[in-house]
C-alpha positions, 0 to 999 in steps of 0.5 A, spaced: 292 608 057 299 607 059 305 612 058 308 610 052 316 610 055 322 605 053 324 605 061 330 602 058 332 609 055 327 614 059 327 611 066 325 616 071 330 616 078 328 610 082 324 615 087 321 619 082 313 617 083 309 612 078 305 617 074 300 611 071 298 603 073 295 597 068 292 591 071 296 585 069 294 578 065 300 575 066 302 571 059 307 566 056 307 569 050 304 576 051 310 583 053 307 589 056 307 594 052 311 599 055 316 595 059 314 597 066 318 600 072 315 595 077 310 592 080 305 592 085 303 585 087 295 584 090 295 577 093 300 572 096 304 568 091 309 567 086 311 572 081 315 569 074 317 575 069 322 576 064 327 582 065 327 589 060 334 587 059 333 580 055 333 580 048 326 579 045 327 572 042 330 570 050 325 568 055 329 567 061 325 568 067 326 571 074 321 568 079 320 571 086 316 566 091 312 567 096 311 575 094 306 577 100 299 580 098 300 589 097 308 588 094 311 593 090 317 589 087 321 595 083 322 590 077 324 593 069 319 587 066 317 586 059 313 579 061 310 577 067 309 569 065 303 565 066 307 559 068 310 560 075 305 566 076 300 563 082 299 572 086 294 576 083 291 582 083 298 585 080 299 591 077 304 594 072 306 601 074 309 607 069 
């Protein structure tokens, strides 16, 4: 199970290594719980995420097109959406 961290308040140092990861099933309507620090991307394609800074009732979006596969993107997200997201095997790191 993932750390229970707000990255908002408790964000380690950028170069701090990630202690944990979980796979991802992007959703609409689904956060990830807690927000992650990034993202590692195991498959070609686009990566649609909603930002850790958005209010809870915003979805605004942040789409990354064209990710190549065995990415780290280093992204605070607290949604990666289904719609706009065509890479798989993402992993949400901690």
């Amino acid at each position: 199970m993932a750390k229970k961290l707000n990255p908002v308040q408790e964000v380690p140092r950028n170069f701090d290594p990630f202690t944990d990861a979980a796979a991802v099933t992007p959703s609409d309507t689904v956060d990830l719980v807690p927000p992650c620090r990034g993202l590692w991307v195991g498959s070609l394609g686009n990566v649609t995420v909603v930002m850790v800074d958005y209010p809870s009732g915003a979805t605004p979006t942040v789409e990354f097109v064209a990710v190549p596969a065995g990415t780290h993107l280093p992204v605070c997200c607290r949604r990666v959406m289904s719609t706009g997201t065509s890479a798989g095997s993402i992993l949400a790191l901690y």
